[in-house]
Structures are given as structure tokens and as C-alpha cells.
N, C-alpha and C positions, 0 to 999 in steps of 0.2 A: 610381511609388512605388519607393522603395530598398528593396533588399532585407535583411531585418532580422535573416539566420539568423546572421550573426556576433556584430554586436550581440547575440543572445540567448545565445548560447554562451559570450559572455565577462562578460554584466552578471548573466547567471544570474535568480534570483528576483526584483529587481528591476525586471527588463527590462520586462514586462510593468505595474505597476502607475506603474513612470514615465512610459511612453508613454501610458499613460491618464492622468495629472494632465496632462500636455502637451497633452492635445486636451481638455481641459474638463472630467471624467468624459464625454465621449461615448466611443460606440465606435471601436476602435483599427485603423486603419486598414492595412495595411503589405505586404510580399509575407515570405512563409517560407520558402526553397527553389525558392525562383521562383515559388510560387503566390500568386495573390491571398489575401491574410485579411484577415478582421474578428473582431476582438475584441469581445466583449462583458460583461457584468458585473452582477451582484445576483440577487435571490432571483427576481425576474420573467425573468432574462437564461435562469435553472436553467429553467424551465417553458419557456420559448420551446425551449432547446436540448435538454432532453428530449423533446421531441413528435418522434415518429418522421416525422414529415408534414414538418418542417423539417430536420431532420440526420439522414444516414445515418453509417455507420459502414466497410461495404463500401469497400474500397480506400482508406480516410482515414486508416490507421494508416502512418507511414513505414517502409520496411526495415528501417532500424535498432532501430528498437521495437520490431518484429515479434520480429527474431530474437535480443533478448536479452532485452526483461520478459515481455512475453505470449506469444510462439509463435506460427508459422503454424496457421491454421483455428484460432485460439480462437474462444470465445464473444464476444471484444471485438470482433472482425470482423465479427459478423452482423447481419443485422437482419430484418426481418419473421416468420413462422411458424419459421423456423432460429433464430433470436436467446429466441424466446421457450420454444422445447421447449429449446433448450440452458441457457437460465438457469435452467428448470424443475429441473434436476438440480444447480445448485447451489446454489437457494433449500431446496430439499429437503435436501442437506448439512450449509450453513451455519445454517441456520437456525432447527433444529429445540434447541428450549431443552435438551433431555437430552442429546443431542449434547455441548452447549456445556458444559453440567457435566461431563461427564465430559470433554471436553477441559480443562478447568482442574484435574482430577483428574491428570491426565499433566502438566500444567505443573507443580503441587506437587510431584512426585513427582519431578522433574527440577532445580525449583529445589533442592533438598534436597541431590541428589545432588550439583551443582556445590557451592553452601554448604560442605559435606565438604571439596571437592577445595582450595576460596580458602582454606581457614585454616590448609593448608598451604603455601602460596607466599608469595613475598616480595611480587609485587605480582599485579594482576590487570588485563584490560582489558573494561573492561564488552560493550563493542560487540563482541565477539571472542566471547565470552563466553556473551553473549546468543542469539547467534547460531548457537550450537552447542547451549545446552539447547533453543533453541525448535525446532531444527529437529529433536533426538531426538523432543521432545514432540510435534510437530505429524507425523510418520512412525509413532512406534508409533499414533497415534490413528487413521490413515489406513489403517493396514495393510500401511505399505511394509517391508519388513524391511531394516534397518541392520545388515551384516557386522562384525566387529573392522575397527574402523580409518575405517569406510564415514563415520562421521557426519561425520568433522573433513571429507572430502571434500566431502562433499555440502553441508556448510555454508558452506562456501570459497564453492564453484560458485554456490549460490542469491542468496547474499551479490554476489558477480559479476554476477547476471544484471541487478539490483536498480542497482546500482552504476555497467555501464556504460551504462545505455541511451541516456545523454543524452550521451555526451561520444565525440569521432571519433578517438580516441587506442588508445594502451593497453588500457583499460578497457573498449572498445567491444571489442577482440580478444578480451581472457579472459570477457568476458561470452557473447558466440559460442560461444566455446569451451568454456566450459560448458554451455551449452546444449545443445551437439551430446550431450556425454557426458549429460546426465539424461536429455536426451529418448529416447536409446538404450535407456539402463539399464531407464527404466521402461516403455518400451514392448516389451519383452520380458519384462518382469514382465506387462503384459497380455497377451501372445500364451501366455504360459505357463498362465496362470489359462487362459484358453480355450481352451486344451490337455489343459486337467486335471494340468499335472505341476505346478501349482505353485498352493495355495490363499492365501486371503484371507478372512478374517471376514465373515460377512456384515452389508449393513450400511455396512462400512466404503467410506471413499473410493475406497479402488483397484477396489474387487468393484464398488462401485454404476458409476462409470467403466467398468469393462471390460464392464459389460452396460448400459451406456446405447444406446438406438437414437434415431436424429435424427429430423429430421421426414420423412423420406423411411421412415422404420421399419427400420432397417439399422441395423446395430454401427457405430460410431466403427472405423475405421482404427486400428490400433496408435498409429500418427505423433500421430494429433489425439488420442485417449484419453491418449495421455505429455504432450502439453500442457496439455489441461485438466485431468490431476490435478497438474500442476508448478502451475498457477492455482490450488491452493486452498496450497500447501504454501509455492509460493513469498513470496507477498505475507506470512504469518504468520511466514516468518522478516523479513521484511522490517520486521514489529512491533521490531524488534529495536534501529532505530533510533529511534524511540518510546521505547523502553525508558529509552536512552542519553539520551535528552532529559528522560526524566523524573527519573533521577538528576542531569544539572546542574540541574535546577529546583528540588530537594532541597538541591542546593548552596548554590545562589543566594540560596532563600528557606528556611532553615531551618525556618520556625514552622509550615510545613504538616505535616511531618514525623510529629507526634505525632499528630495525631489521624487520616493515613495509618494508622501503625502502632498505633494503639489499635482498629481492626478496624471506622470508620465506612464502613456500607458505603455511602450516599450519597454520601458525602465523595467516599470513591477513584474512583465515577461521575463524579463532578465534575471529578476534576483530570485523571481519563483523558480527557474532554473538551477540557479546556484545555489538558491538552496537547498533542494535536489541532489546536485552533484554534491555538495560539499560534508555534507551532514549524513550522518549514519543512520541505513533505512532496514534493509534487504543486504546479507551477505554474499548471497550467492543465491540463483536458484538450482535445483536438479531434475533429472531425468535418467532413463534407460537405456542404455546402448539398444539401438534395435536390430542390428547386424554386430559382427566382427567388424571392424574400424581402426581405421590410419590416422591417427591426427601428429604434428611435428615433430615425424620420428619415433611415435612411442603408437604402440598397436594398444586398441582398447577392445577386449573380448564380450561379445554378445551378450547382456545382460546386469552387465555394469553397470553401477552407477558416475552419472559425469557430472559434474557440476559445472555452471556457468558464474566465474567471478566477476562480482557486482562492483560489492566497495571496494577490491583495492584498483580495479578498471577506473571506477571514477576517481582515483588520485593515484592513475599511474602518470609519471612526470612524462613521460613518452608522450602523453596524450593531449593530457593540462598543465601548460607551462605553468609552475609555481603551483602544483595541487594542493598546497593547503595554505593558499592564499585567499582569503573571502573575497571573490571578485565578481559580482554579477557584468561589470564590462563586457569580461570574455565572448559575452552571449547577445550583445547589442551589437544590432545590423545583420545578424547569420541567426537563424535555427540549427541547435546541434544537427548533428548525426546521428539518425534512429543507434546503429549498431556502437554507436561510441560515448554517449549519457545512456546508461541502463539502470537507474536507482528505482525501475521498478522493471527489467528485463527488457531486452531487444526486439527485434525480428519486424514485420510487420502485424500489425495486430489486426487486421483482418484476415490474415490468411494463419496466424501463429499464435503462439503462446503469450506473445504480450500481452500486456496488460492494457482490456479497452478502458481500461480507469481512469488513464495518464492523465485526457482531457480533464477529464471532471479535477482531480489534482490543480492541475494546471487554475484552473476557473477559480478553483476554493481559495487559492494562493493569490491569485490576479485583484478577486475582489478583496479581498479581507487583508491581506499585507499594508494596501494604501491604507487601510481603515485603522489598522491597528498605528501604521507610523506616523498617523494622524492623530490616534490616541495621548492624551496629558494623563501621565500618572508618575508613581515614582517606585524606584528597584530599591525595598532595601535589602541591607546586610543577607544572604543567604547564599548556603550553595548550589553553585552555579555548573557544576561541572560535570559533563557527560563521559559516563564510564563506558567505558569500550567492551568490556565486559559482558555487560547485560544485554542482550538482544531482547527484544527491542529495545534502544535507549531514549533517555531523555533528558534534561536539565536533575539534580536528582528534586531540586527542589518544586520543578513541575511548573518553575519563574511564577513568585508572590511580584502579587504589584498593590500598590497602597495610594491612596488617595486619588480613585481618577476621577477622571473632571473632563 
């Protein structure tokens, strides 16, 4: 088998759902970095590759991943009795419905403020933007304290880590390199909390993190505590590019617009969804064969890598009549199907690998969408077009808006 890491690097989202029309919808055959993979796909492909019996996680994250989206010893890392007391501490976080109101209480509170600062400038850039209220908002709610000056940083850096995971360039250096600096910062904010010279709310992220104990009943390490609290902070700014999506889809399709901002709060569920599905996030994710395994006819040998596909699941026609049709409808009156909308992976997230983030996603989009289609400003002339290429992508222009009011 050729190896397909370059092909993937340069066809970007793509890569993955062509190689699967090219073998029949079967599973995709190929090597990644030298290793054997199997590709697999749909709502039954979610349940096979959630069962911990078939995929581990332990050693299947690449370097590069490692050290600029997730961190060394996160929770994505684990698996058995480690994987499940550590999700335990973010199911408890994210999940907890009062929580989540009152993090949309700090999102208000932030959109407002930036709102203030755009309607005095000449232009604005959404994705720039975004990325700096969400990450004040998702820090004061955590209990990290932001200095004068700290947030523009810290949003850069998260922004970065997000940014270069996928690409062996540039990107991949300042993603590192941020990294090094948060994971510092905040893990000296937990040695200090456990010092007593420096508090945190109780309650909040940084406090519950710096007294979390594993399954072995021992404190998190400074190192792993600054990872897994960058894990709840990082990905929420990372909404950010969501955000940016849902303003061109505001563009694009004007008539959703009003009744966004006329305050349907079904409605904004809905198009946070589809925006979700529709918009490019997450390719795929992967894991370990943990056994020798059977999946539709094609045996996958111990040790493999399998990948679970993402985006071309969310616009396979089988699933979503008209997949690339912008339709938040689809999703009025029904909540998808955990195993069948996966734009940030499947399974149950209490017991699996999903992502306890979704809510928080979900919230950042619910509040802020109305907000933003409620926003008066004006699009001009730029490009607007999102390269399929670039993992992560975005508008390239990052959507300039000028004159809001």
C-alpha cells in the first residue's frame, strides 16, 4: 500500500471521503506515516469504533497532536479505569446545565463589551475577534485570571495550538510554542493554588483540576493539570471558528437571519447544529486496533491504525438528504443522533471518547449566533472562500465587517 500522508496534507478534507467513493463506499484501505490504516464510516462504523474492546487510544495519538491540540497525558490518551475517572472530571465540568448558564452569562457579557469596542473602528475581523471574547469569557468562567494585556496573548497562543496541529510548517512551530508558554503559565497557577499563595473559586475549572486525583488517588502532576485545564479552554476558543462559519452562512443565506435574531430559541439549536454538520471542522478521528478485528469484510490486524470519518459522514447523502444544502430545518423538532452528526466524534461521552465539549459548543453557538444576526454591520468586497485544503479551515478572509452599529 502507498503511503498516503502526503496525499492527505495536500487534499486536506477531501482526502478521506475520495478514497472512500474510489473503493465503493468500502473501507479505506492505505498506510499514514508508515502505518497500516483502515478507514471506516457511518453510524454503525461510531459504535464498532467506540467500544473500547476494539480501539484503544494509548500511543495512537501522533507527536504532532500531542504537542500542539491536546497535550501530553491528556484524557485523549487513556483508556480503561484512567480514561474513565479522568472523563469523570470533565463530564462533571462541562456538563453540569448551571454551569453552562452561567457560562453564557460571561459570553453576554463579553459580547457586549467587544460590540462597544467594533462601532468604533473602521473594520473588524470576526475570527480575530471571536477569539479573543471567547477566550476572556471561557478564563473568567474557569477561574484563570487574565493580567492587562494577558488575553490578546493567550488568544493568539490557543488560536495556534488549534491551528497548527495538522500542518509540518510554520504553524506546527507556533503551535509548540505556544503550548510550551500556557502549559507553563497555568501550571504554576496550579502549584500556587496548592501552595495556598494563590486562590481560585470553588467550583471552578482551575480549583476542580488542581484537586482532581487519578485513578491511582494522587494529584494530577502540575504538567497534566495545565493540559487538562488548556482541554476545556482550548477547544471553546476554538468555537471561534464556528462562530466565523456562522456569520458567512448569515451571508450567504440572509433569510435565516431574522428569526435568529428575533430570539427563536429552537431555531438557533437548529442552525448551531447545522452549522456543525455543514461546515468543515474535524476530518476524521483515530485510534488503535486493540485486537485482530472484523469490520465489513475486511479484517484489521492488531495494532492498526482505524480512523473514524467525520466530514464526509456529515455530507454522506445516505444520511443528509441534500448534504450540502445549508439547512438548519433538518434539525427542528428532532435532536440528531449521537452516532450519526459527529463534527466533533460519536459514542456516548460519558462512557467514550467523545467530546464532553459538545455542550459547551452547543451554548457558545445558541448564545452568540442570535447576537451576532442581530448585529448591523456591512460585508465588504473580500474573500470569502473556504479552502478545503487547509485543515483547519476558515473564510480565508477571517469575514471583515465594517461599519457596525
Amino acid at each position: 500500500m502507498i503511503d498516503s500522508t502526503l496525499a492527505l496534507m495536500t487534499t486536506g478534507y477531501a482526502w478521506l471521503p475520495d478514497r472512500r467513493r474510489r473503493s465503493g463506499g468500502k473501507p479505506v484501505r492505505t498506510r499514514l506515516m508508515g502505518k497500516e490504516t483502515v478507514a471506516i464510516h457511518g453510524p454503525e462504523a461510531v459504535r464498532f469504533f467506540y467500544d473500547e474492546g476494539h480501539i484503544h487510544r494509548h500511543e495512537a495519538l501522533p507527536a504532532p497532536v500531542l504537542d500542539t491540540l491536546f497535550g501530553r497525558g491528556a484524557v485523549h490518551t487513556l483508556d480503561g479505569p484512567d480514561h474513565r475517572v479522568r472523563k469523570d472530571l470533565f463530564m462533571a465540568l462541562l456538563k453540569d446545565r448551571g454551569g453552562l448558564h452561567s457560562l453564557a452569562g460571561h459570553l453576554d457579557t463579553q459580547w457586549e463589551r467587544a460590540r462597544e469596542r467594533w462601532t468604533h473602528r473602521d473594520q473588524v475581523v470576526l475570527f480575530e475577534e471571536a477569539s479573543l471574547l471567547l477566550t476572556r469569557a471561557i478564563c473568567d468562567w474557569s477561574g484563570i485570571p487574565l493580567a492587562d494585556g494577558a488575553a490578546e496573548e493567550t488568544a493568539r497562543d490557543l488560536v495556534a495550538m488549534v491551528d497548527g496541529f495538522a500542518s509540518a510548517g510554520p504553524r506546527q512551530v507556533r503551535a509548540r510554542r505556544a503550548r510550551t508558554r500556557q502549559e507553563a503559565r497555568i501550571a504554576g497557577l496550579v502549584a500556587a493554588i496548592r501552595s495556598g499563595t494563590q486562590s481560585a473559586p470553588d467550583g471552578s475549572v482551575l480549583k476542580t483540576v488542581a484537586d482532581h486525583r487519578g485513578a491511582d488517588g494522587r494529584l494530577l502532576d502540575p504538567h497534566t493539570a495545565a493540559v487538562e485545564v488548556l482541554n476545556v479552554i482550548r477547544p471553546t476558543v476554538a468555537v471561534a471558528w464556528f462562530l466565523t462559519f456562522a456569520a458567512h452562512a448569515l451571508h450567504r443565506w440572509p433569510e435565516h437571519r431574522k428569526q435568529l435574531a428575533d430570539g427563536d430559541v429552537p431555531f438557533a439549536r437548529a442552525f448551531a447544529h447545522e452549522i456543525r454538520r455543514f461546515y468543515p471542522f474535524a476530518p476524521f478521528v483515530g485510534g488503535l486496533a486493540a485486537a485482530d478485528l472484523h469490520w465489513d469484510g475486511q479484517d484489521i490486524p492488531e495494532g492498526s491504525m482505524v480512523l473514524l470519518d467525520l466530514y464526509g459522514q456529515n455530507h454522506d447523502p445516505h444520511l443528509w438528504p441534500e448534504p450540502y444544502t445549508f439547512d438548519p430545518g433538518r434539525f427542528l423538532g428532532r435532536e440528531p443522533d449521537r452516532d450519526t452528526l459527529v463534527p466533533q466524534g460519536g459514542g456516548d461521552p460519558a462512557a467514550h471518547h467523545r467530546c464532553p465539549g459538545e455542550d459547551v459548543t452547543l451554548t457558545v453557538l445558541e448564545t452568540l449566533a442570535p447576537r451576532l444576526a442581530a448585529l448591523r454591520y456591512d460585508v465588504p468586497a473580500q474573500d470569502l472562500s473556504i479552502p478545503l485544503k487547509r485543515i483547519p479551515t476558515a473564510p480565508r478572509s477571517g469575514f471583515v465587517m465594517t461599519r457596525v452599529r
